[in-house]
N, C-alpha and C positions, 0 to 999 in steps of 0.2 A: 504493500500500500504506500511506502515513504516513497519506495523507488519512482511508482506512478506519479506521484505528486509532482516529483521532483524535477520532474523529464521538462517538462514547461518551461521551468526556473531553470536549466542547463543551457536550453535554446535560445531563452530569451539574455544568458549572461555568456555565451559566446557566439555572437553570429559569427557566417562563417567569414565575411569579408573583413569583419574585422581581427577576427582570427588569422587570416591570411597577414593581413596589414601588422601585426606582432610579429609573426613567424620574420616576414622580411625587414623589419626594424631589430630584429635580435642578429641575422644572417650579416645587418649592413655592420650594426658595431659590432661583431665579427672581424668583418674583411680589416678597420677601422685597429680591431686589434693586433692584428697579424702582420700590421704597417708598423704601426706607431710602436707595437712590441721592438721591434728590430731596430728603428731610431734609437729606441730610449737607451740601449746600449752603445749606442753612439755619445751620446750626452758627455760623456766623460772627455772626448776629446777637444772638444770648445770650452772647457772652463778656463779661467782668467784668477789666478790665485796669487799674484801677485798685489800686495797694496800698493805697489806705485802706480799700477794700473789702475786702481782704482778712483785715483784722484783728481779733481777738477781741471782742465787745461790752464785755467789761471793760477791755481796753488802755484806758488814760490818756486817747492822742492820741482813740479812739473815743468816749471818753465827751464831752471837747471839743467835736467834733464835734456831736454830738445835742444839748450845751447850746447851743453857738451857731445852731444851727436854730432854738430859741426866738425869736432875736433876728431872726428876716426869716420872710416868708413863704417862701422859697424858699432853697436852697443853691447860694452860685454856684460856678462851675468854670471860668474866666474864662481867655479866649484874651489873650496877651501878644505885641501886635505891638511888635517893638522896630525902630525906625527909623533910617538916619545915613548922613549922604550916601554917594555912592559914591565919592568924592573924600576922606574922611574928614575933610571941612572943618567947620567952623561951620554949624548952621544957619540959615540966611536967613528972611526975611521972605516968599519966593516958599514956601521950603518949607514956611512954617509954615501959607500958604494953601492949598497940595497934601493936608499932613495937615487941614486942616478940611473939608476937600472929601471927603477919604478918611475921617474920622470921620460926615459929614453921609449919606454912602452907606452904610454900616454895617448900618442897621437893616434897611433898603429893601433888602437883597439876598436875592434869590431861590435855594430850594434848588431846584435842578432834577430831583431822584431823589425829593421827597419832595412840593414842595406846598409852597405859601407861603412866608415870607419869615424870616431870620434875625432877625431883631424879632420874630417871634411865638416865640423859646425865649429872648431872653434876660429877667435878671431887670428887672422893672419898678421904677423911680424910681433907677434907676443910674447918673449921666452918664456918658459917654463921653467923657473927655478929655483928649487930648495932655497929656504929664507932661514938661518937660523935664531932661535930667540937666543937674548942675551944672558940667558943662564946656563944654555947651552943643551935643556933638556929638553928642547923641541924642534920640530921644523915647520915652518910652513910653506906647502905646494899652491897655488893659485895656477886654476886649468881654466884659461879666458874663452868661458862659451862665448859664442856669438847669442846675443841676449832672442835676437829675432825670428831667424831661420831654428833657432835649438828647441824655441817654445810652440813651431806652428805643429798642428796634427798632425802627425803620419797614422792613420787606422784609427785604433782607440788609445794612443799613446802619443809620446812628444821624446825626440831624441834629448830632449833636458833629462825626464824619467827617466830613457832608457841609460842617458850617459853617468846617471847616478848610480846605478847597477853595477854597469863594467866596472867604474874604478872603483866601485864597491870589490867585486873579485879580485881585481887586479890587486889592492891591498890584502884581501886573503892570501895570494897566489906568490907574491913577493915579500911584502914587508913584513908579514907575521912568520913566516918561519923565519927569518933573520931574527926574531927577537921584538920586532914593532909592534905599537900597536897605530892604527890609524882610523880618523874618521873622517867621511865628508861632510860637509856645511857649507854655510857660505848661502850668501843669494840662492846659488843654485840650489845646493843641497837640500838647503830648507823648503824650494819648492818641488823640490822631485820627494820631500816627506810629506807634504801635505799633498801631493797625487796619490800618493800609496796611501794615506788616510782614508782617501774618499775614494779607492779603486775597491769599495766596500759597499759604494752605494748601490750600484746595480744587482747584487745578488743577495748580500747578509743581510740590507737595514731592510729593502723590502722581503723580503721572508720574512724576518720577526717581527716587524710589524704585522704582516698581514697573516703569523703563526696567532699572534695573542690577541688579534681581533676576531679569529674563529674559533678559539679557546673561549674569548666573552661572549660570542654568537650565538657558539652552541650552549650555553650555559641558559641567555636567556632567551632563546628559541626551542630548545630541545628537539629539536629536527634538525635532519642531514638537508634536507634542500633549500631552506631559506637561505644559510650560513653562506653556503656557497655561490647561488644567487648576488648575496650582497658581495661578496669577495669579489665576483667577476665585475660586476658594475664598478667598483671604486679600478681594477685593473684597467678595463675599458676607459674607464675618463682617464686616468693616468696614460695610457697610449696613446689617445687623443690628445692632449694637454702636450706630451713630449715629442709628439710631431711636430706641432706649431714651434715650440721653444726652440727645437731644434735647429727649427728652419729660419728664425730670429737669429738665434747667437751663431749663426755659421754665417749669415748676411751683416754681420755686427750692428743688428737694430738693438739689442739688449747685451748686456754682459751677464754670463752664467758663471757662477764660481760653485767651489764643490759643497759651500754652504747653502749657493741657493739651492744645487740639486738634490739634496739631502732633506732639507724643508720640503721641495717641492712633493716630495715622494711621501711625506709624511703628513701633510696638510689634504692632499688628496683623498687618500686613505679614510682619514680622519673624518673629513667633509663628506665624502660619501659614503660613510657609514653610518653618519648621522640622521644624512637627510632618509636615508634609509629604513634606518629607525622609526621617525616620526611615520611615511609614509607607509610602511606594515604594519605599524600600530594600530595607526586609523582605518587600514585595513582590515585587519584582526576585529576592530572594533566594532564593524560597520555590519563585520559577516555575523555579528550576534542577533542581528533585527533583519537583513534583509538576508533571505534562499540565493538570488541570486550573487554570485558571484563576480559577475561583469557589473550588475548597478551597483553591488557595493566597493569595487573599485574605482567607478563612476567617482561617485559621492566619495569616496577616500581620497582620489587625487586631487578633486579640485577645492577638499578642505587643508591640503599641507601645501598645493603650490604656491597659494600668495605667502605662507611665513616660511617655507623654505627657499620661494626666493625672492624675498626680502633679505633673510639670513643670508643670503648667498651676496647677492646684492652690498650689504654691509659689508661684507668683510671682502668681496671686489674693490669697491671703492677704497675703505681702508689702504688697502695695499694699494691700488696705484695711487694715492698719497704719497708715496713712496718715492716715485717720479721728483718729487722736490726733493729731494736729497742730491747733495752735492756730493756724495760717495757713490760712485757707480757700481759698487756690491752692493748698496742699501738700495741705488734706484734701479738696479736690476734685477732685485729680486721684487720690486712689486707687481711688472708683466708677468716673470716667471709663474710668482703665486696668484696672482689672477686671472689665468691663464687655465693653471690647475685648478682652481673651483671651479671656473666654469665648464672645465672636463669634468668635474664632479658631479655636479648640478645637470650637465643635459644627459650624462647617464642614469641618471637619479631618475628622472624624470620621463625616458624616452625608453632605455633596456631594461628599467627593472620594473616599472608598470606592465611590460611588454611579456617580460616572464612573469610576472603572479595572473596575468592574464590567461596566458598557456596553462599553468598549472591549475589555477584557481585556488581550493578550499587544500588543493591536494597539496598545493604548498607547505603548511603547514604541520604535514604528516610528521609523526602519529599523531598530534592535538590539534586538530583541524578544530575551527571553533564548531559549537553547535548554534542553532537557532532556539536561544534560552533568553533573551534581552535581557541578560544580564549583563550590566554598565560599570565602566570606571567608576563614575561618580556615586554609584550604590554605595563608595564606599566612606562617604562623606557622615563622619557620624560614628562611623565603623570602628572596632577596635586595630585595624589592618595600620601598618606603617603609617600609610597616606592619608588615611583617616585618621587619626591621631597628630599627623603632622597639621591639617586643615582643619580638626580642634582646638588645636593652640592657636595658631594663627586668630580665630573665632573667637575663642574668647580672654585674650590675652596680646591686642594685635602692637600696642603701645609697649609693651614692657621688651615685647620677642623685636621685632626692629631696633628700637634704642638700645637694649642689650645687646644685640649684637652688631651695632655700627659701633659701640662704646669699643669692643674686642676689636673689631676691624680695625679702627682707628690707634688704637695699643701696639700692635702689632707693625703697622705705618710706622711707627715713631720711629721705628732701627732702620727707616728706607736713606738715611744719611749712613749710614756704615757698610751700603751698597760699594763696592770695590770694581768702578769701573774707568778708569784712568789710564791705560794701558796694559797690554801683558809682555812681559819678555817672552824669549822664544824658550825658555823654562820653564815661563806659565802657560805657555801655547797648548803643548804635547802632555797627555796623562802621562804617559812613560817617555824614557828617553831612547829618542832618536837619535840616529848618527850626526843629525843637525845638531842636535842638545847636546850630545855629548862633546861634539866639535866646538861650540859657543864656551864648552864651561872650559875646555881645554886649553883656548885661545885667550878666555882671560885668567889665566895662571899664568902663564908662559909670556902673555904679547898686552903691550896697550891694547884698553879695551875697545878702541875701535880700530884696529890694523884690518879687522873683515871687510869693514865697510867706512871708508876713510869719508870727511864731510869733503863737498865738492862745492866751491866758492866759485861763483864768475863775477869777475872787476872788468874795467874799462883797463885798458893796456897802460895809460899814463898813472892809475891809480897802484898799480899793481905790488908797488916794494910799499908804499905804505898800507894797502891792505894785507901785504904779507906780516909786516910787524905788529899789525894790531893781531890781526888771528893768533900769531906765534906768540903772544903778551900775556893770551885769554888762562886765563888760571884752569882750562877745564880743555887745554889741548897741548898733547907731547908731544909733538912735529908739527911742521906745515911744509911745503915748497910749490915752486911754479910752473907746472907745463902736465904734462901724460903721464910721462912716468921718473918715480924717483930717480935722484942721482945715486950713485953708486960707484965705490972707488973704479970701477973698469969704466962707468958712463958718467965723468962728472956733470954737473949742471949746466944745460945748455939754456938759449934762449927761450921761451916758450912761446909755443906757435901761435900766433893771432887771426881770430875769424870773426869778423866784423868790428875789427877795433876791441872785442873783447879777450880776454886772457885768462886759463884755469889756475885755480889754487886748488891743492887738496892737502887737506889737513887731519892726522891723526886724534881722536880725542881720548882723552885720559879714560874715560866710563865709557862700557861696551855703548853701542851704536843703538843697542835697544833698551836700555836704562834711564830714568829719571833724569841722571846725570848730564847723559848726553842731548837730552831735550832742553833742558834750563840752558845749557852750552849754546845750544843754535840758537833760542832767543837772545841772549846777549851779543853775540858775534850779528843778528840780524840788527838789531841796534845801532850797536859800536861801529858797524860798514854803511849804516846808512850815513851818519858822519862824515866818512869818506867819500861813498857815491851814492848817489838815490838809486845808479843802475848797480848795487853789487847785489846778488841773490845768491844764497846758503842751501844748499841741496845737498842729497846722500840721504843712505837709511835714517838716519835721526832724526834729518831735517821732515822725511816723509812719513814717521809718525809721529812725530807731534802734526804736521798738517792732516792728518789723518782724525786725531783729538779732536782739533780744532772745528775739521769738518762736522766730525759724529756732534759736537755738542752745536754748533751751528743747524743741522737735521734735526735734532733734538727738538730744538723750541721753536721750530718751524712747522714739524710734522705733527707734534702733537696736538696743541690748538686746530689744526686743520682736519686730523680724523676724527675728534668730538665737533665738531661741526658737521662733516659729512655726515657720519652716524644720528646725529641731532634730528638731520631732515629727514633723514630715511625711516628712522621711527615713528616723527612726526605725521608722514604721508601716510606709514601704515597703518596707526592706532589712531587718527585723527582727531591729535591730541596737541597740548604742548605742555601739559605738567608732566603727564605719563613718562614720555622722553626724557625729561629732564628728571624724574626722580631716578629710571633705568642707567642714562650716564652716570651722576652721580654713585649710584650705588655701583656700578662696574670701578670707576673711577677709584672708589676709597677700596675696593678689592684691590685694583692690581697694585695700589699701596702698600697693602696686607701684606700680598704678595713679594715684592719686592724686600719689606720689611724682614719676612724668614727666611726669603731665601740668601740673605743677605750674614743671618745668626748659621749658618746652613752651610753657607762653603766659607765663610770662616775656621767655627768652632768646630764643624763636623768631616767635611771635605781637605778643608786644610789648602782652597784657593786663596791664595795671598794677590792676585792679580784680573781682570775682567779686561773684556775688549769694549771700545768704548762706545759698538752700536748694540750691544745687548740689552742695554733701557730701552731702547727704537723697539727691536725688534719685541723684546716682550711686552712694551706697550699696544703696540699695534697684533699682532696676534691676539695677546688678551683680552682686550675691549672690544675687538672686530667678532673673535671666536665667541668671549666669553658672553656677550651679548645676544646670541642666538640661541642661548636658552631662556633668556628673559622674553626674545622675541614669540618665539615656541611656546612658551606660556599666556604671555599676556593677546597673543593675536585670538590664543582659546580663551581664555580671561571674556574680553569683549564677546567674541560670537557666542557666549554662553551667558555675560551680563543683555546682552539685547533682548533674551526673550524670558530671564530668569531676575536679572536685578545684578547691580555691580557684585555687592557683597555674595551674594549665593552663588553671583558667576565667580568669583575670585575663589571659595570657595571646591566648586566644580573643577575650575580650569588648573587648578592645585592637584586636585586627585587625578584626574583624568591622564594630565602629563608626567606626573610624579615618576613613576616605574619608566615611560620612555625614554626624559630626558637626563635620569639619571645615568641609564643605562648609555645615553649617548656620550654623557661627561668620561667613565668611565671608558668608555673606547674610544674618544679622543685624548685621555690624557696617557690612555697605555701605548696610541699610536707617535704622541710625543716621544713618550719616555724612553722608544726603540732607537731614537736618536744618540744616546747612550753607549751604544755598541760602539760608535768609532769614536779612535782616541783621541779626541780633541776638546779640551777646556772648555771651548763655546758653544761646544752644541751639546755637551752633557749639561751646562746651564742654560741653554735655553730650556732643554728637554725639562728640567726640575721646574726652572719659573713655569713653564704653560701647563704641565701636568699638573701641580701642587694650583696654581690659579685656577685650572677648567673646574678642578675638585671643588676646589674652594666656592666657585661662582656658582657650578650644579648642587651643591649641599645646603651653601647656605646661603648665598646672595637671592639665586632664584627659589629656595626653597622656605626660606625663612624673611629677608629684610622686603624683598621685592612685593609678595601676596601680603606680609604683612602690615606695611607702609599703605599701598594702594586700601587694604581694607579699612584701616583706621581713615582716613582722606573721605572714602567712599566714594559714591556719584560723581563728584567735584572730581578724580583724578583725573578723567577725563574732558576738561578743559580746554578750551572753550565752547565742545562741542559737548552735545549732552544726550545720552543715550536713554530710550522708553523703553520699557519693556513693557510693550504694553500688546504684546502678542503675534507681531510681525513677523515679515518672511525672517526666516532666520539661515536661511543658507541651508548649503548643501547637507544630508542627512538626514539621523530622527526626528530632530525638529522643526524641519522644511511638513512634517508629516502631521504635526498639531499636537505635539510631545509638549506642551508648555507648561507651565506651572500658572497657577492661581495669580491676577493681576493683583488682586489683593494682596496676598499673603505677600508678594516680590514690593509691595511700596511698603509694607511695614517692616519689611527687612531694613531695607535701605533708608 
């Protein structure tokens, strides 16, 4: 007899053209994946990891830069092998024949992934020569890549990576059985370590990410088919997303570095699992009142497309905010990540409607829902979690808000002991790499800036008195004038003039990436403008402090601008302007909170003594854009359930209803953060901690406590200036479109 009944309700929830019309919207994001799969492993070969590259054409240190290019046919980028026995003794006369043997091999070595030999990238008329330190227990080798040709793509690699390698062997191969030990660093080094960082992205971050989001799937789906489902939709948008990207930063419309593509993969993920969520919820929820399966997908999709995307929407904008950023990693990662939402977002919305359509009820197997109308909000009242949480809320709505912005605000106060001022390349790497160990080698042995000496351009007639002021600066151990130092075999010659102007390069006392060396290039900037308005101070020191400079100039640029975006975008949705403004706010004194412990966090607990200085950027803008789309997720139900029920009894409602979803979505976004973790780098184990420890924070208790309870107390009025009846209207899509309403009466003595 069920079966009979049911045959009706089958036909009329999948016709068959539209049936057809899924089948070839699943086949087309298919093809779509089977493309954009095979880019995405490409990805790796366009990133841009250098911070000089990152920086404005007008910075100082850039303009340097382009002038000393004058001065050579080529730009070098130069690998720093630094040497000393492994005994920590003097070096010998055997060892000094070990390293000529090891510099004589040098050019002649072969890249094996690329073709030819590490002599065909470095710069030509360069020697190659053992530098001994003045204590006598080190050496250092400098191998002058050519900076341009060493960094472009060859496949998925760059003969910079690959020529970090061989003389990686090569010092196995020679200098350790004589007794040595050696490492590479140096510009080069350090960036062929952070390739081998992120040559992690294509297969480890995404596997564990998208391991522990079907670990949470299955958990709260309990079926094999949804999980999966969801997984391939956030895939799909990610192949989608890194086609586009792809095809950006190889035309260099965007700059991709291995931090945006790291994010990118994890934002995706994230996003479209979310939207996921909400949209099989209401799914699930829909299949309790109506047989059909087609009209209760009907009514599910077109009750989450306006707040997923608006959510999608916010935090698009957000990011291309980003765009103002004068660091071209900051303003290239805001295409990158909005780019990938909206690969999120039209797989969300287009493949995976497309498959619960195919499947139907059967999706859900084994707990397919039944036709029992039994409701989220039944449980309003209820002893359940959510009911118990939209009790308190009800009758206690002033103590639970002010209590807990009181904690929020506490919490905030330790957001000054944030540690984001720079990192050394000790605080870069979790562990130590050949760069690290090269860096700490070089300053035992060598002034701490002989890696990366600062690079001065005067005018030609200025150039002995800007050489004396430099040489005077209490914070540098050398200086001299032209390419390359004198040397008893090459005394000091003239230095070569191009355009009237002349190099200096100056050793500094404090490594090239220390406090030291930053305070040094602001006074030398100073002390030479005296001299010439045209002298400019460049080299690694000079380029992160401009880099500082830049992040905090982004800073209070971008922020003001995404709580405006965000301002309007709520504003349009909830047709409001207290609502929005009490939702910023309360995101706002979150990522406070945030900021506040995760600050007691890599201090006391992690033991970070260092931060890079776009991680406020970056977790403000994630946090508020992300963390916002569960207030959004709530209060767009909030409304469509105050219209035909009362603010307070909707607030109520739209409390329970979402409770279990958007929890579950905080949850698998903060775990798809957290996979960020796996690669060894300082910055993205703390991003990973601020967005997971924030998504937490903002799904528990911003949206579950300060937000429904704030708006309750307020009542009617939060919706300002506009003012909602509930006085039995269409109420949109669903049971209530069907005369599900509650007593007009009873909803005005609520409220």
């Amino acid at each position: 007899m069920t079966d009979t009944s049911e045959r009706p309700a089958r036909a009329a929830r999948r016709p068959r053209p539209v049936l057809v019309g899924a089948v070839v919207v699943v086949l087309l994001w298919l093809v779509v994946g089977a493309v954009g799969g095979q880019v995405q492993g490409q990805l790796s070969g366009v990133q841009e990891n250098d911070n000089a590259s990152f920086l404005p054409k007008d910075s100082e240190s850039t303009r340097v830069s382009e002038v000393v290019a004058r001065f050579s046919d080529s730009t070098e980028l130069p690998y720093l092998v630094v040497v000393e026995r492994a005994d920590g003794g003097q070096l010998t006369a055997e060892d000094n024949a070990a390293l000529q043997e090891f510099v004589a091999d040098v050019p002649g070595l072969e890249l094996p992934e690329i073709g030819g030999t590490l002599g065909d990238y470095l710069v030509g008329g360069t020697p190659i020569v053992p530098v001994p330190s003045q204590d006598g227990e080190a050496a250092l080798v400098a191998v002058p890549l050519d900076g341009e040709r060493g960094s472009e793509a060859e496949g998925e690699t760059t003969p910079l990576a690959v020529g970090a390698e061989v003389l990686r062997e090569e010092v196995a191969d020679v200098l350790e059985p004589a007794g040595l030990q050696a490492s590479v660093g140096g510009p080069g080094g350090l960036i062929a370590d952070f390739s081998e960082a992120f040559a992690g992205i294509d297969g480890l971050l995404l596997l564990v990410a998208l391991s522990v989001v079907l670990v949470i799937l299955l958990v709260v789906y309990r079926s094999p088919v949804l999980p999966v489902a969801v997984l391939l939709s956030a895939v799909l948008g990610l192949s989608a997303a890194s086609l586009v990207v792809y095809q950006l930063a190889t035309a260099d419309v965007i700059t991709l570095s291995g931090q945006s593509q790291g994010i990118l993969f994890i934002l995706v993920v994230g996003a479209a699992t979310d939207y996921a969520l909400l949209l099989v919820s209401r799914f699930r929820e829909e299949l309790h009142d109506e047989p059909s399966s087609w009209v209760a997908l009907k009514r599910a999709w077109r009750g989450t497309v306006e707040p997923v995307t608006a959510s999608a929407a916010t935090v698009i904008l957000g990011l291309l905010c980003l765009l103002l950023a004068q660091l071209q990693s900051t303003s290239g990662l805001g295409p990158v990540g909005a780019l990938g939402i909206a690969g999120a977002l039209l797989a969300s919305l287009t493949f995976l409607p497309a498959v619960l359509l195919i499947f139907g009820r059967a999706a859900f197997w084994p707990f397919a829902p039944k036709i029992d109308h039994v409701h989220a909000e039944d449980a309003v009242g209820s002893r359940t979690l959510w009911g118990r949480v939209a009790g308190l809320v009800e009758r206690r709505p002033r103590r639970v808000w002010a209590g807990t912005l009181l904690v929020l605000l506490g919490a905030a106060a330790f957001v000054p002991q944030f540690e984001a001022g720079g990192a050394t390349i000790e605080e870069t790497f979790l562990s130590d790499t050949d760069a690290v160990v090269a860096q700490r080698v070089l300053a035992e042995h060598f002034p701490g800036g002989s890696a990366t000496p600062l690079q001065v351009v005067v005018p030609e007639d200025e150039a002995q008195v800007a050489l004396q002021t430099v040489t005077d600066d209490e914070g540098i151990e050398s200086a001299f004038l032209g390419v390359q130092p004198p040397t008893p075999d090459a005394p000091a010659q003239p230095p070569p003039v191009v355009d009237g102007m002349v190099l200096l390069q100056a050793t500094t006392t404090d490594a090239s990436d220390s406090q030291g060396a930053e305070d040094t290039v602001e006074r030398l900037r100073a002390e030479l403008d005296d001299v010439s308005t045209d002298a400019l101070v460049g080299g690694q020191a000079a380029t992160n402090l401009d880099v500082l400079d830049a992040s905090t100039r982004d800073l209070t640029v971008i922020v003001p601008t995404v709580l405006a975006v965000i301002f309007v975008v709520l504003a349009l949705l909830l047709r409001s302007l207290l609502a929005p403004f009490l939702l910023v706010v309360a995101n706002v004194v979150s990522f406070g909170a945030t900021i506040g412990v995760s600050a007691l966090v890599f201090e006391h607990v992690l033991g970070f003594t260092g931060g890079d200085p776009a991680i406020p950027l970056y977790g403000f803008v994630f946090l508020v854009a992300l963390g916002i789309d569960y207030s959004i997720f709530l209060m767009t139900r909030v409304r469509e359930e105050s219209i035909v029920r009362g603010t307070r009894p909707g607030i109520l409602v739209g409390l329970a209803v979402t409770g279990g979803v958007i929890t579950s979505a905080g949850i698998v976004l903060a775990a798809t953060f957290s996979a960020l973790s796996v690669l060894p780098l300082v910055f993205l184990v703390q991003i990973a901690f601020i967005v997971a420890f924030g998504v937490l924070l903002d799904t528990f208790v911003v949206r579950s406590l300060v937000v429904p309870a704030m708006s309750y107390d307020i009542g009617p009025r939060v919706w300002w200036p506009a003012r909602l009846v509930a006085d039995g209207g269409d109420s949109g899509p669903g049971r209530h479109a069907a005369g599900a309403h509650p007593d007009p009466a009873a909803v005005d003595r609520t409220d």
